[in-house]
C-alpha positions as CSV (number, residue, x, y, z in Angstrom):
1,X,14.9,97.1,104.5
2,X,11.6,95.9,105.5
3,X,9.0,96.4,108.2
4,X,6.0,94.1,109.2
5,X,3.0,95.7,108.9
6,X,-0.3,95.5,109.1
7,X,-3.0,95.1,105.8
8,X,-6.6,95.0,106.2
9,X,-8.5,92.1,104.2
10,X,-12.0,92.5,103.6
11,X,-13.6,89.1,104.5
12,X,-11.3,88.5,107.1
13,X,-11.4,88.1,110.9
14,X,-8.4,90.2,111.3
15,X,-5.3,92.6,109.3
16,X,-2.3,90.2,107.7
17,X,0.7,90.8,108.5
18,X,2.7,92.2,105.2
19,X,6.4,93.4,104.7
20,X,6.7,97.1,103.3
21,X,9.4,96.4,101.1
22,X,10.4,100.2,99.6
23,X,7.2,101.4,100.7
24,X,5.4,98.7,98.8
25,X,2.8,95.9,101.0
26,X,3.9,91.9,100.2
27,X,1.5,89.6,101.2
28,X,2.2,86.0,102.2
29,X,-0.4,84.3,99.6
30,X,-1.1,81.0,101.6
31,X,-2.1,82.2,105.0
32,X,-3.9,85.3,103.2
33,X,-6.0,82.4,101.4
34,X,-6.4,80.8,104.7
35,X,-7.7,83.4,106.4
36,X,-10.5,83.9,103.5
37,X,-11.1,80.2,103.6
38,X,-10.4,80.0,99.7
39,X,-8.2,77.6,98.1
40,X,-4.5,79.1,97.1
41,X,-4.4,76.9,94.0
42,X,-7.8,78.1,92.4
43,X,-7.0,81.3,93.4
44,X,-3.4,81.2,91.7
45,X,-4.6,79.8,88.7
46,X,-7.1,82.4,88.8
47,X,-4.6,85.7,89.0
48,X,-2.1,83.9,86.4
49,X,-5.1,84.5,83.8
50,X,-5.5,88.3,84.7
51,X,-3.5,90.9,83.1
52,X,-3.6,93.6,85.9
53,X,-2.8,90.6,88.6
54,X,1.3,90.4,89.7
55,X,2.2,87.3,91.6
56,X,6.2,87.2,92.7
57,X,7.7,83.8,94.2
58,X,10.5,84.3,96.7
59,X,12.5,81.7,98.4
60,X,13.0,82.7,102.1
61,X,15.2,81.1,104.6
62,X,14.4,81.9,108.5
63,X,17.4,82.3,110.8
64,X,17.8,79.7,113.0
């Protein structure tokens, strides 16, 4: 089960919005680079070449 909840950002205006998946925060990466005004594809590259750095792709569908 998850809950929405909120994470603070340093550098940004305001908290993202995560899900707490087994007590664990997932953050959207595309609106969290949006809100820091950063480029995701930069930044993507740049966590792909850090060993501590985890990145997860999952497909969602919304309910209509």
């Amino acid at each position: 089960m998850s809950n929405l909840v909120p994470v603070p950002v340093p550098g940004a205006d305001a908290p993202m919005q995560a899900a707490q998946i087994n007590g664990r925060a997932f953050v959207a990466f595309r609106p969290l680079c949006d809100s820091l005004g950063v480029d995701p594809d930069t930044q993507a590259k740049k966590l792909r070449g850090r060993s501590w750095a985890t990145t997860v792709l999952s497909t969602v569908v919304a309910a209509d």
